[in-house]
PQR file of N, CA, C, O and H, with PARSE charges and radii, in Angstrom:
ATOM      1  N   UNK A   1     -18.489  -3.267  -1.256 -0.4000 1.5000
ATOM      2  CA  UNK A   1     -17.126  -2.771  -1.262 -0.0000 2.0000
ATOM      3  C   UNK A   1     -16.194  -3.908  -0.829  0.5500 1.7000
ATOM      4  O   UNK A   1     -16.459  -4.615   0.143 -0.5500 1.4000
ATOM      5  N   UNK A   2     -15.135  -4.056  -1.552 -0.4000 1.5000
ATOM      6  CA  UNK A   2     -14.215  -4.634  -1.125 -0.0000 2.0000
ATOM      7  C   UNK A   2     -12.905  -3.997  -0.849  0.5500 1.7000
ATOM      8  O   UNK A   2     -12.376  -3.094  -1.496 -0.5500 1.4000
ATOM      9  H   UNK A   2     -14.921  -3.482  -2.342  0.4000 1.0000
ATOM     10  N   UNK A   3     -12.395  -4.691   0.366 -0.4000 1.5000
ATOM     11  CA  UNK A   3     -11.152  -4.248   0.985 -0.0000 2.0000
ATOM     12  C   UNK A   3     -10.017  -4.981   0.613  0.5500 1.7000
ATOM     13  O   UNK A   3     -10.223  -6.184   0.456 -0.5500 1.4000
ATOM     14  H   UNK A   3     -12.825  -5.425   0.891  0.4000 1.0000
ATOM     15  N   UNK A   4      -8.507  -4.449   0.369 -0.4000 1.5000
ATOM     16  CA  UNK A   4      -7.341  -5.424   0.674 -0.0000 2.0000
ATOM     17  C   UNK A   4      -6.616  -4.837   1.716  0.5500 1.7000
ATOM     18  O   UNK A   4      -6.375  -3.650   1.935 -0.5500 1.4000
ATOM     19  H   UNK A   4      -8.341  -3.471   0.496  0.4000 1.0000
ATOM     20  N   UNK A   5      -6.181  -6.252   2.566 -0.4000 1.5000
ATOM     21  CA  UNK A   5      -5.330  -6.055   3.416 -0.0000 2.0000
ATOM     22  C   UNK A   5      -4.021  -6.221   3.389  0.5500 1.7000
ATOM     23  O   UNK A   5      -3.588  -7.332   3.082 -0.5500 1.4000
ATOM     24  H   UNK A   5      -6.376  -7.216   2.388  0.4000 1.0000
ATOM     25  N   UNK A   6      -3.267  -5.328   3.653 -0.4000 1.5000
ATOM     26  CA  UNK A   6      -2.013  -6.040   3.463 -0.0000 2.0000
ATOM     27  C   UNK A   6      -1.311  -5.879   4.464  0.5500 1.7000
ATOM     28  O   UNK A   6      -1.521  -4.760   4.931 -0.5500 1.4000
ATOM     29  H   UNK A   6      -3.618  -4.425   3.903  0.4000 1.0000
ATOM     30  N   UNK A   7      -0.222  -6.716   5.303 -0.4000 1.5000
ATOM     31  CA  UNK A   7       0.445  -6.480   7.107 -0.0000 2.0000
ATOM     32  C   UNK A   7       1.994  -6.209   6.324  0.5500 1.7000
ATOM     33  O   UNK A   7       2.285  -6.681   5.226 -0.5500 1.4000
ATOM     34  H   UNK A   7      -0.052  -7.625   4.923  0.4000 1.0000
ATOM     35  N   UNK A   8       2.794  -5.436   7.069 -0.4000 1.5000
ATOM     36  CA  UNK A   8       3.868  -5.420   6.568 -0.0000 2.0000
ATOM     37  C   UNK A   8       5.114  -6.935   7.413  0.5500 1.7000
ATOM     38  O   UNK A   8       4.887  -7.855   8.198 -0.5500 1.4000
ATOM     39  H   UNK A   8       2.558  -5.052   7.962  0.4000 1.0000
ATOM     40  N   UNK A   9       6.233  -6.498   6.760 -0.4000 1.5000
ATOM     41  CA  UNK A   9       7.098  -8.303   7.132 -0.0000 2.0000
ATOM     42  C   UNK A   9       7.584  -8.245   7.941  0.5500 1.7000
ATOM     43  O   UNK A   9       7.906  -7.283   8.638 -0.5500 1.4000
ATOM     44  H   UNK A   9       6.418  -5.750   6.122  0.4000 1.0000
ATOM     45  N   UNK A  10       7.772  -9.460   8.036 -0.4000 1.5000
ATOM     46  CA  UNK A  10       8.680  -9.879   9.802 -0.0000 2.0000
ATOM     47  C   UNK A  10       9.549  -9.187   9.188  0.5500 1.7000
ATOM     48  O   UNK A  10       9.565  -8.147   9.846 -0.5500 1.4000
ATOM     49  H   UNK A  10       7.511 -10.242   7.470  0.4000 1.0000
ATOM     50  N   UNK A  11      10.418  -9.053   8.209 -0.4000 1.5000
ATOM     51  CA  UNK A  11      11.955  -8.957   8.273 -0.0000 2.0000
ATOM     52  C   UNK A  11      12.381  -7.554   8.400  0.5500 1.7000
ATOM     53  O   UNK A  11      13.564  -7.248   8.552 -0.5500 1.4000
ATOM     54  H   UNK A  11      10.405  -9.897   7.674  0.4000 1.0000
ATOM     55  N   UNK A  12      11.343  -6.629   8.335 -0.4000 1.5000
ATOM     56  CA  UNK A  12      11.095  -5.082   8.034 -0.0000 2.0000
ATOM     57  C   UNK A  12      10.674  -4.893   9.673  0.5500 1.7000
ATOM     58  O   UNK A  12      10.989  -3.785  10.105 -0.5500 1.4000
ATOM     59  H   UNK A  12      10.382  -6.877   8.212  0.4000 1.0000
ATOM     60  N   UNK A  13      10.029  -5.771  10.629 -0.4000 1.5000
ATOM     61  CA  UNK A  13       9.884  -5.536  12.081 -0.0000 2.0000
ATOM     62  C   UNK A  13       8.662  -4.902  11.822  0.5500 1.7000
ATOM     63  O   UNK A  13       8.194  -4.856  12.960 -0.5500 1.4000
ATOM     64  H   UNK A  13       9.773  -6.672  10.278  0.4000 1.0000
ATOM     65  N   UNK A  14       7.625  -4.254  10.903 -0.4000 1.5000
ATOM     66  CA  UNK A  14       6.265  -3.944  10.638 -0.0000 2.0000
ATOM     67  C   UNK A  14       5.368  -4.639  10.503  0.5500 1.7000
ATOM     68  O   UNK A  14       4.368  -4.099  10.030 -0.5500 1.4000
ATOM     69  H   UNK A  14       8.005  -4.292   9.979  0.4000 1.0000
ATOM     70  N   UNK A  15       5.267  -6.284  10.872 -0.4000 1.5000
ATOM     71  CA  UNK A  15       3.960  -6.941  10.904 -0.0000 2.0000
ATOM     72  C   UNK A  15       2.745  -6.479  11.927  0.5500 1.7000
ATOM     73  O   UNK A  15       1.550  -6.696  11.724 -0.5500 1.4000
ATOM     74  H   UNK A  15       6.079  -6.722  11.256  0.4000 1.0000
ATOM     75  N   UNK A  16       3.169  -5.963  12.791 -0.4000 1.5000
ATOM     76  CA  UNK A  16       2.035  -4.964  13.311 -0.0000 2.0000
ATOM     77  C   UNK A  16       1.179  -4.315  12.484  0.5500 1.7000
ATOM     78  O   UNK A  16      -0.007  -4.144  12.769 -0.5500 1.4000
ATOM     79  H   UNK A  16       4.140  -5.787  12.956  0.4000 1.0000
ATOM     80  N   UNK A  17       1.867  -3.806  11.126 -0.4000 1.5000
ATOM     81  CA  UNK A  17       1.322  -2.449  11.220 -0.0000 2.0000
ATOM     82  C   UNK A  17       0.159  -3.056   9.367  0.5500 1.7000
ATOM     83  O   UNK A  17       0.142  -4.130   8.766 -0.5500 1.4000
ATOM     84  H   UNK A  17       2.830  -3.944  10.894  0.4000 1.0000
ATOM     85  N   UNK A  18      -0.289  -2.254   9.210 -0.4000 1.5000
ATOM     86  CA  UNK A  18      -1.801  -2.717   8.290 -0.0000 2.0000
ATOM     87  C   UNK A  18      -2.259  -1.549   7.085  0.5500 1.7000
ATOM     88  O   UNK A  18      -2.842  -0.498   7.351 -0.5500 1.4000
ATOM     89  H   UNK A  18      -0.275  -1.381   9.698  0.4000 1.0000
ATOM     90  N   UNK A  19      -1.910  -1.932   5.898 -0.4000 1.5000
ATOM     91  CA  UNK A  19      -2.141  -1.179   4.563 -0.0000 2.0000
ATOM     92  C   UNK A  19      -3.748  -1.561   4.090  0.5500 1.7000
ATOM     93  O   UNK A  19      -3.926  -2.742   3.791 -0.5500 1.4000
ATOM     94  H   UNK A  19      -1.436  -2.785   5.681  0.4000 1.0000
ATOM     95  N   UNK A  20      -4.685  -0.829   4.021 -0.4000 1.5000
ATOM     96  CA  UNK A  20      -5.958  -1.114   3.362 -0.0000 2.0000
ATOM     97  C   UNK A  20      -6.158  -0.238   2.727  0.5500 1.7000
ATOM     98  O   UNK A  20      -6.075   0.914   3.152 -0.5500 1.4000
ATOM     99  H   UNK A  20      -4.540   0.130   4.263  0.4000 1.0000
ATOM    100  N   UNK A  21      -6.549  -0.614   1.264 -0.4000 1.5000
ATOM    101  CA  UNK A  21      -7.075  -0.197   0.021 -0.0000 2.0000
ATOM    102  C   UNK A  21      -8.188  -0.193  -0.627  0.5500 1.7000
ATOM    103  O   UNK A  21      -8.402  -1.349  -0.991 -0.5500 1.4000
ATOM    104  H   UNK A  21      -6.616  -1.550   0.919  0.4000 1.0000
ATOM    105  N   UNK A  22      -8.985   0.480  -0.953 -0.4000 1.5000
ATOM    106  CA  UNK A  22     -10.631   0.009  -1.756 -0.0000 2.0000
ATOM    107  C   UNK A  22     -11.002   1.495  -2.448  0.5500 1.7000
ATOM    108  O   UNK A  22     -10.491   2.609  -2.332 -0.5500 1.4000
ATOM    109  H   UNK A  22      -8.811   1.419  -0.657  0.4000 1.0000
ATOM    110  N   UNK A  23     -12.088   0.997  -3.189 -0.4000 1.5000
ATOM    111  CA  UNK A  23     -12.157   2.116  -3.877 -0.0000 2.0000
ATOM    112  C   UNK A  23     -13.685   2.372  -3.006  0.5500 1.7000
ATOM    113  O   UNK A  23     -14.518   1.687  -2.411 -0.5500 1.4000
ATOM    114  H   UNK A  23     -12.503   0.092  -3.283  0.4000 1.0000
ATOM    115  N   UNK A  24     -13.454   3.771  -3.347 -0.4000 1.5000
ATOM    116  CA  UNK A  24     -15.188   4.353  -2.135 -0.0000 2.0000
ATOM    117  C   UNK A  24     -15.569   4.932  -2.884  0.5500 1.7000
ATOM    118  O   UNK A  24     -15.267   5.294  -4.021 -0.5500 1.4000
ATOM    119  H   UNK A  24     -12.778   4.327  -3.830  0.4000 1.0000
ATOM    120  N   UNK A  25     -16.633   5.093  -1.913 -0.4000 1.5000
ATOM    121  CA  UNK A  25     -18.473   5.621  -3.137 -0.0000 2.0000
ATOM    122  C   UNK A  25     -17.768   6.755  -4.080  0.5500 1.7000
ATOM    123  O   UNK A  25     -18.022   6.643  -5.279 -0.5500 1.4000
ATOM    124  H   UNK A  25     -16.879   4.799  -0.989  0.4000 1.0000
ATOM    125  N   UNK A  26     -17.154   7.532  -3.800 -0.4000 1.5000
ATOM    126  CA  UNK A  26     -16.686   8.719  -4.757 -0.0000 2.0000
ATOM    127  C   UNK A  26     -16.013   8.231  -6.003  0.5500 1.7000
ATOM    128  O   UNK A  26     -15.725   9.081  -6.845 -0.5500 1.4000
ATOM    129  H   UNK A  26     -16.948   7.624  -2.826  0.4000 1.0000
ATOM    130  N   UNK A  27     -15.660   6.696  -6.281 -0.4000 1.5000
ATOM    131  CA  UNK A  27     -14.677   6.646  -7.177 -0.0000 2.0000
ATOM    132  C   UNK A  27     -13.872   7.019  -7.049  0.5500 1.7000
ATOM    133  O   UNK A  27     -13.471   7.819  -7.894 -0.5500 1.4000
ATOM    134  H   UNK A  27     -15.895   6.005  -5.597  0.4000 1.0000
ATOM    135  N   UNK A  28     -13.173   6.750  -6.061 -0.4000 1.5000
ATOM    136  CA  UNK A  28     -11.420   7.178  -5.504 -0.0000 2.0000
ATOM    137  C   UNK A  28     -10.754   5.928  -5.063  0.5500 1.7000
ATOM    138  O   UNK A  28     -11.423   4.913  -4.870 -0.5500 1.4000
ATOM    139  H   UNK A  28     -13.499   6.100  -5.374  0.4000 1.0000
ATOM    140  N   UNK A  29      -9.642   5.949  -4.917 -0.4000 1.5000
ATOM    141  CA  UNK A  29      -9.013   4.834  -4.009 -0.0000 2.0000
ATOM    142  C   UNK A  29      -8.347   5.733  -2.896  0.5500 1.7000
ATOM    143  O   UNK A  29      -7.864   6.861  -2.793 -0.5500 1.4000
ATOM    144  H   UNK A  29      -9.099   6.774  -5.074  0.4000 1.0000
ATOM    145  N   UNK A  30      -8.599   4.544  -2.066 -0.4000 1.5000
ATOM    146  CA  UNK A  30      -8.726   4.940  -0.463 -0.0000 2.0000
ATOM    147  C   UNK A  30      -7.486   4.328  -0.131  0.5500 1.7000
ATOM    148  O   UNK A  30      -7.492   3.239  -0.706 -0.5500 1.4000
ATOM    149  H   UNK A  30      -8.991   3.628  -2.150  0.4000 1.0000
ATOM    150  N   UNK A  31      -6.027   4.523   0.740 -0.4000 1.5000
ATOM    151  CA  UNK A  31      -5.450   3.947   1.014 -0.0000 2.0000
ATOM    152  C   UNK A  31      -4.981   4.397   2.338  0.5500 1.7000
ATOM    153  O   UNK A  31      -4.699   5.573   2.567 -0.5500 1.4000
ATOM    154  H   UNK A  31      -6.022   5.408   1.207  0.4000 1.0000
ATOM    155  N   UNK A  32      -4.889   3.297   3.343 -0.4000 1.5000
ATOM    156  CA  UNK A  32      -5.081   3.767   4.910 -0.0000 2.0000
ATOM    157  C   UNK A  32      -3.825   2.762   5.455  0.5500 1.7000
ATOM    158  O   UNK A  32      -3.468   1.627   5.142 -0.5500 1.4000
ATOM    159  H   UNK A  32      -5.118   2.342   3.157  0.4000 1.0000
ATOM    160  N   UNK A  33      -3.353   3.740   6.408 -0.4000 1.5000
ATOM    161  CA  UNK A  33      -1.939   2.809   6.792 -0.0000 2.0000
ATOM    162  C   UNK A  33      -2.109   3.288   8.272  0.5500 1.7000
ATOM    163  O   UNK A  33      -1.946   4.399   8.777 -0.5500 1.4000
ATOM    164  H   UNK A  33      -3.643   4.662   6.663  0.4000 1.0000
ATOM    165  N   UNK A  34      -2.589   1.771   8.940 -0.4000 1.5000
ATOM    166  CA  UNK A  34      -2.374   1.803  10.436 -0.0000 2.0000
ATOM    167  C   UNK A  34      -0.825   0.746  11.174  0.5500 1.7000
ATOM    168  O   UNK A  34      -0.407  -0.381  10.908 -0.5500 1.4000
ATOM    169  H   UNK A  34      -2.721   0.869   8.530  0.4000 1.0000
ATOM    170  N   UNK A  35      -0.358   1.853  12.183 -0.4000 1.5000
ATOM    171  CA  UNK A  35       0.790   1.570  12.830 -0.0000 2.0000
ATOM    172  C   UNK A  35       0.076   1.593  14.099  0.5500 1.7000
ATOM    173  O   UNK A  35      -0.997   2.044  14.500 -0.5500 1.4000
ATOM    174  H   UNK A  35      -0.698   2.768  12.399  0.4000 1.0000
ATOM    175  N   UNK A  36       1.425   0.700  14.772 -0.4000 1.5000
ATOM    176  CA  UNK A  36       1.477   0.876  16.379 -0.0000 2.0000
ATOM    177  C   UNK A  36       0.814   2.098  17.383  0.5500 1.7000
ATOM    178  O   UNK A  36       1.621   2.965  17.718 -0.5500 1.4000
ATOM    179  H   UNK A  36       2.297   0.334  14.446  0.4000 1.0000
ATOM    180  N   UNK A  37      -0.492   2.228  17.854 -0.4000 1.5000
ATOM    181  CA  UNK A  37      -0.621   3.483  18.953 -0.0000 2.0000
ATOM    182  C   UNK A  37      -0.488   4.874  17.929  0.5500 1.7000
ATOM    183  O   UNK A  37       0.120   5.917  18.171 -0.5500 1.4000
ATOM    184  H   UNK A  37      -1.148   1.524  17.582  0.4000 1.0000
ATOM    185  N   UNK A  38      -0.949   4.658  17.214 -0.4000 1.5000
ATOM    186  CA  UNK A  38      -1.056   5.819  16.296 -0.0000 2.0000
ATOM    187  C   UNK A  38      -2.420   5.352  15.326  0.5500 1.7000
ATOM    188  O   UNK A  38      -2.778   4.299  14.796 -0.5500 1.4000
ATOM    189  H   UNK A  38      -1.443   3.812  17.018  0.4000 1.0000
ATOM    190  N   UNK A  39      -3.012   6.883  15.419 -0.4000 1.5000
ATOM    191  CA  UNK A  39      -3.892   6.995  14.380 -0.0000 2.0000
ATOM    192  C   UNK A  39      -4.453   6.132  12.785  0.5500 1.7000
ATOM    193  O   UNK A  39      -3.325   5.823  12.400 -0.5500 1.4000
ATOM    194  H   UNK A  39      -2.722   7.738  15.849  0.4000 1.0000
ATOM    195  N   UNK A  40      -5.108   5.748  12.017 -0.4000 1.5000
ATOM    196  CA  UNK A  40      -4.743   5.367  10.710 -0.0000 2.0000
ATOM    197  C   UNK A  40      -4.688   6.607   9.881  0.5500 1.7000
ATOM    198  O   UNK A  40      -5.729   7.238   9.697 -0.5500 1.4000
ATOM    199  H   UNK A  40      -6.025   5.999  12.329  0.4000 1.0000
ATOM    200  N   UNK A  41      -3.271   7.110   9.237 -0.4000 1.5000
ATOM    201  CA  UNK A  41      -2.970   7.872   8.238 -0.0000 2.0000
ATOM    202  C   UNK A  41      -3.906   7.733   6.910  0.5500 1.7000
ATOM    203  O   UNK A  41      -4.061   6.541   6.643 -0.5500 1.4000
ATOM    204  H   UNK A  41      -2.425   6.598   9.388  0.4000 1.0000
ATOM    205  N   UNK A  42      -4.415   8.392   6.218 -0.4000 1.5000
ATOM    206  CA  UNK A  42      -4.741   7.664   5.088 -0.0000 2.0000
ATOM    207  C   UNK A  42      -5.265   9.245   3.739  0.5500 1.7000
ATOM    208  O   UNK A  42      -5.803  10.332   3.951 -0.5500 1.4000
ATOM    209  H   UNK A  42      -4.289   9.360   6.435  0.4000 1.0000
ATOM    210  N   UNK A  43      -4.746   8.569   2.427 -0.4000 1.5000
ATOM    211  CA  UNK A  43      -4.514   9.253   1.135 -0.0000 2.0000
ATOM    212  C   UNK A  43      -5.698   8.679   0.171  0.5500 1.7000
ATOM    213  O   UNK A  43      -5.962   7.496  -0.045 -0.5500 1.4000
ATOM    214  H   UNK A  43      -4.309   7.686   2.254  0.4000 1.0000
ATOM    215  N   UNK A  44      -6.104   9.414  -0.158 -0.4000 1.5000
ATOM    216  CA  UNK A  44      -7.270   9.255  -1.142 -0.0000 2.0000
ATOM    217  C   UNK A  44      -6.508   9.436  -2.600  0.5500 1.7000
ATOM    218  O   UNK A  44      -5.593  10.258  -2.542 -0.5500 1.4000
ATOM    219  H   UNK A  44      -5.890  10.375   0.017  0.4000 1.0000
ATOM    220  N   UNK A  45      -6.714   8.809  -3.933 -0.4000 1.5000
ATOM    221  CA  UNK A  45      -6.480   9.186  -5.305 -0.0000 2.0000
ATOM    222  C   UNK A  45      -7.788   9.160  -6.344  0.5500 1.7000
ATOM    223  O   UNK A  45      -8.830   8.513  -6.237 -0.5500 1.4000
ATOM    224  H   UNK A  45      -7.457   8.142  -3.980  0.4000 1.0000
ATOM    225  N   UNK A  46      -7.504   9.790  -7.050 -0.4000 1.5000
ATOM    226  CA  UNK A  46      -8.246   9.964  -8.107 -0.0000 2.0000
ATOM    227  C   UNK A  46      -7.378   9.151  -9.027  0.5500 1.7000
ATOM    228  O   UNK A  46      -6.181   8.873  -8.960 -0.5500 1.4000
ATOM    229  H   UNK A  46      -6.658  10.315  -7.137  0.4000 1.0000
ATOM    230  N   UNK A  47      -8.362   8.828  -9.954 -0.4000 1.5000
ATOM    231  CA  UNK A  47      -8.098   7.576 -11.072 -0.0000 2.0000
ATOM    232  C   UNK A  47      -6.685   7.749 -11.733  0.5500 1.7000
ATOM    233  O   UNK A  47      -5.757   6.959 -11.558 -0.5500 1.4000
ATOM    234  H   UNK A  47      -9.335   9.054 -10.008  0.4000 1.0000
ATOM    235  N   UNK A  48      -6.630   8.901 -12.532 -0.4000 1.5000
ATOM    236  CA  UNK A  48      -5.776   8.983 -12.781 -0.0000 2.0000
ATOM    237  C   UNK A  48      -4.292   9.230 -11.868  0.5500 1.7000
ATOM    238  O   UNK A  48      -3.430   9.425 -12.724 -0.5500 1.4000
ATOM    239  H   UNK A  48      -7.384   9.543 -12.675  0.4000 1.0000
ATOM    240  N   UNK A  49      -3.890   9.273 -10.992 -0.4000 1.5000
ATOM    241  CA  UNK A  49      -3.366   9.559 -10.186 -0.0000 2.0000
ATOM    242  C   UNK A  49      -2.607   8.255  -9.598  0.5500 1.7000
ATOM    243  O   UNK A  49      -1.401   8.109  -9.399 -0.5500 1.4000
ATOM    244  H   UNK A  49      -4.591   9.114 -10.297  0.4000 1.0000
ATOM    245  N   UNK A  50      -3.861   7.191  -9.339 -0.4000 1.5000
ATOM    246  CA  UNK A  50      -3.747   5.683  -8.776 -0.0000 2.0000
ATOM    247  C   UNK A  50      -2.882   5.307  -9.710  0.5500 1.7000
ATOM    248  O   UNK A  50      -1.787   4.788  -9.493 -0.5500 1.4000
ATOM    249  H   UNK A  50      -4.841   7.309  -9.500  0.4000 1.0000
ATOM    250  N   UNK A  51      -3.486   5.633 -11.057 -0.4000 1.5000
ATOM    251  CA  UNK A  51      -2.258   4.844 -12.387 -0.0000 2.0000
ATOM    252  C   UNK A  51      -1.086   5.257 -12.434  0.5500 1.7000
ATOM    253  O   UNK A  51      -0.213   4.517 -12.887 -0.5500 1.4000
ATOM    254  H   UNK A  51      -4.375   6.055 -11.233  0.4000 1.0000
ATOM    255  N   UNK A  52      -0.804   6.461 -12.006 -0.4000 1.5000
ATOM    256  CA  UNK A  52       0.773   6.919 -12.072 -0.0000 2.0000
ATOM    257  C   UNK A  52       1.448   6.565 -10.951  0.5500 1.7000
ATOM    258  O   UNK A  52       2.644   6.333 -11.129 -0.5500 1.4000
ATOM    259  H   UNK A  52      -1.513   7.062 -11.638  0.4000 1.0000
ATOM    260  N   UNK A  53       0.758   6.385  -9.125 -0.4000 1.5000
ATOM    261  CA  UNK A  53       1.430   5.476  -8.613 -0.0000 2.0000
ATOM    262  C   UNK A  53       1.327   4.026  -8.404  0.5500 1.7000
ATOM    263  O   UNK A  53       1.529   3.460  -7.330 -0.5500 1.4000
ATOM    264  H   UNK A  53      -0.213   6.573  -8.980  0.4000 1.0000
ATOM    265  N   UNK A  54       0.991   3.460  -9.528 -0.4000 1.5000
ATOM    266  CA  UNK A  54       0.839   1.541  -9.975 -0.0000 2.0000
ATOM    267  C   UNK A  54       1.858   1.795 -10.748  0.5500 1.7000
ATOM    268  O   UNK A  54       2.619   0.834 -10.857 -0.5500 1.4000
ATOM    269  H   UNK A  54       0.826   3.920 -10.401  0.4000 1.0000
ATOM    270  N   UNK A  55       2.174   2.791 -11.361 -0.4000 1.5000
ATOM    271  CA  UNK A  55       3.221   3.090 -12.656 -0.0000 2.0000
ATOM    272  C   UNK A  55       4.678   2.802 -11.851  0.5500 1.7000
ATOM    273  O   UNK A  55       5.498   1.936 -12.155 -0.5500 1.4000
ATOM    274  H   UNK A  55       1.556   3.572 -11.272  0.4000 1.0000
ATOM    275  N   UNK A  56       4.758   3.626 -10.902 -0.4000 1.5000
ATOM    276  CA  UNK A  56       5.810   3.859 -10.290 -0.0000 2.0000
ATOM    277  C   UNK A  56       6.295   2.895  -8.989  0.5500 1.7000
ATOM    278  O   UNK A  56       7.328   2.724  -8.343 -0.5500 1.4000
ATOM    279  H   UNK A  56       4.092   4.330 -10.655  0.4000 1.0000
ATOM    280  N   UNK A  57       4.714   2.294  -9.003 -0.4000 1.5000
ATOM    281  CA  UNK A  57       5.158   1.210  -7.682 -0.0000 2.0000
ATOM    282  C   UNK A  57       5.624  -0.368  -8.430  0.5500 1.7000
ATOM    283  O   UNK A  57       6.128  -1.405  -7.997 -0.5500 1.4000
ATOM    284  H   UNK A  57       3.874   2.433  -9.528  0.4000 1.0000
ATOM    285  N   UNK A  58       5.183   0.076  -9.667 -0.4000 1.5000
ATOM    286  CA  UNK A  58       6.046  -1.369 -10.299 -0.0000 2.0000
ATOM    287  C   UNK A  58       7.307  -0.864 -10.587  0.5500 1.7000
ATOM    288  O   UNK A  58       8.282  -1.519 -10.220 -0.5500 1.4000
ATOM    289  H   UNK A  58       4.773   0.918 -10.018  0.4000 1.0000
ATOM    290  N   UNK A  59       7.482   0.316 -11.252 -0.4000 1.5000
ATOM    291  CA  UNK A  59       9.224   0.610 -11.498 -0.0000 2.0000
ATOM    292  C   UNK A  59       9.997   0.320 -10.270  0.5500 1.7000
ATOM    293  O   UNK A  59      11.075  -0.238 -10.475 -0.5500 1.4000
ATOM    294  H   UNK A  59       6.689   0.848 -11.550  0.4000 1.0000
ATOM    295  N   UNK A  60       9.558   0.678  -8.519 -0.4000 1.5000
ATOM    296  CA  UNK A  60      10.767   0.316  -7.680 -0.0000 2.0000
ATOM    297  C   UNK A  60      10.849  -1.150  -7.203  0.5500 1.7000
ATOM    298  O   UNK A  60      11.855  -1.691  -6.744 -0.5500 1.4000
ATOM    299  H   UNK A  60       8.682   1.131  -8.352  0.4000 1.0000
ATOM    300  N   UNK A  61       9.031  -1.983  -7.473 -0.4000 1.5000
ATOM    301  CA  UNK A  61       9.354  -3.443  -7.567 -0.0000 2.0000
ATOM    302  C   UNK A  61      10.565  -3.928  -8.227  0.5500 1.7000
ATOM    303  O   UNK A  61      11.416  -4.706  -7.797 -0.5500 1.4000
ATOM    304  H   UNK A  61       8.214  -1.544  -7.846  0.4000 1.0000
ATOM    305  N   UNK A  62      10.495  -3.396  -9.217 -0.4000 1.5000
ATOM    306  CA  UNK A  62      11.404  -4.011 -10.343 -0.0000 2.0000
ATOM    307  C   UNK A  62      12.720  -3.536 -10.107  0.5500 1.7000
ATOM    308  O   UNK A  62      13.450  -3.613 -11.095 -0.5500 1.4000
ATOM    309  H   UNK A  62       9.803  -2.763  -9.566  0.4000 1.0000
ATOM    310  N   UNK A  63      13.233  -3.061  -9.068 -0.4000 1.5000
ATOM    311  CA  UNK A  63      14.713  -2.342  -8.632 -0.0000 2.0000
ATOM    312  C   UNK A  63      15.177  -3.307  -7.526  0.5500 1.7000
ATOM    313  O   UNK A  63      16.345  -3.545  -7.217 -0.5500 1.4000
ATOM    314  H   UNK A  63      12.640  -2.999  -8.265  0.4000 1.0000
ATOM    315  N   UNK A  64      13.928  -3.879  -6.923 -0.4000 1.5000
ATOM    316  CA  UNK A  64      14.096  -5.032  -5.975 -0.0000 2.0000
ATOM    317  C   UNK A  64      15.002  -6.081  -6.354  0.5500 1.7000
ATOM    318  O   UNK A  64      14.890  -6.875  -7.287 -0.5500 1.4000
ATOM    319  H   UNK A  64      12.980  -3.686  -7.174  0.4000 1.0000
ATOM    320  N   UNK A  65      16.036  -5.958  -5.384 -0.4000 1.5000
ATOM    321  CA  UNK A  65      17.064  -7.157  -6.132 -0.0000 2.0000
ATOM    322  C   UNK A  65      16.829  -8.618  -5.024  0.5500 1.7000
ATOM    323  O   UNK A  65      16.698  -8.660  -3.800 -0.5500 1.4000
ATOM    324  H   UNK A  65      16.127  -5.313  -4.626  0.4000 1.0000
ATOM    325  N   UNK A  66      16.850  -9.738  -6.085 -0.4000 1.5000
ATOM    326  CA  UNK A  66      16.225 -10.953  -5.084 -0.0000 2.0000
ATOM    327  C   UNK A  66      17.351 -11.399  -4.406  0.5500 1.7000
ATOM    328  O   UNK A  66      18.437 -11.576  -4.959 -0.5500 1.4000
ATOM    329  H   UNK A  66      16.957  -9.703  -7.078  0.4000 1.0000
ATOM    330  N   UNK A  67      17.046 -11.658  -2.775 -0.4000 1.5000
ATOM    331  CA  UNK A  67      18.092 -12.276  -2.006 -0.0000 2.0000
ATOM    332  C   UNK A  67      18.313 -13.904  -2.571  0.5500 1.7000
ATOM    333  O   UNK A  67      19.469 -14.322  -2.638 -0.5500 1.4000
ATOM    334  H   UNK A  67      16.164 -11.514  -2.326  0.4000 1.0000
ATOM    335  N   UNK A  68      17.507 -14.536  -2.852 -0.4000 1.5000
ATOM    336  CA  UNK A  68      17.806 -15.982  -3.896 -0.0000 2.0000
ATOM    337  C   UNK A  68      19.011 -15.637  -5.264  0.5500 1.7000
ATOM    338  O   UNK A  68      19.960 -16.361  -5.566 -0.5500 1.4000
ATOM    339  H   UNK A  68      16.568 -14.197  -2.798  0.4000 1.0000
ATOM    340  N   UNK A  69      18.665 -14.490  -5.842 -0.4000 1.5000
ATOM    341  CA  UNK A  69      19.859 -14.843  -6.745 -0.0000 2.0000
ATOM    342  C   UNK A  69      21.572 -14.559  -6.551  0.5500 1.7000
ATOM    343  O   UNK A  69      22.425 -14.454  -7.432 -0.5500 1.4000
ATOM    344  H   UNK A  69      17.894 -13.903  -5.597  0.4000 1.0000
ATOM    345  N   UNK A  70      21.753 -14.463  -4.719 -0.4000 1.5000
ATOM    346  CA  UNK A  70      22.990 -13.971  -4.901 -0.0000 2.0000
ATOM    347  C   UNK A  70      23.986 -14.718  -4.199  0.5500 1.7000
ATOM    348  O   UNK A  70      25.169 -14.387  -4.269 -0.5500 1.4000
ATOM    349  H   UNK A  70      21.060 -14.549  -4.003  0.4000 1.0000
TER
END
């Protein structure tokens, strides 16, 4: 199994806090979000499901307006 980690940004004040993703024995994706003194939250998807939020997590990438072009 492989894991990704991801820390959130200095500029957001969430580098504490820790996004991990992998897919588990069930064929699901696993996604676990640990914060400060709190528990890790975490959402399981089914395949199809993962694709509609990759669908949607690129549409609000793409709403991201770059601080370089302004």
């Amino acid at each position: 199994m492989v894991q990704l980690l991801f820390y959130g940004s200095e500029s957001s004040e969430t580098e504490g806090y820790k996004l991990r993703c992998f897919c588990n024995s069930t064929n699901q994706i696993f996604i676990g979000l640990e914060m400060d003194d709190y528990p890790e939250s975490f959402i399981v998807f089914d395949k199809q499901t993962a694709i509609k939020f990759s669908k949607e997590l690129r549409k609000q990438i793409a709403l991201i307006e770059d601080e370089w072009l302004d």
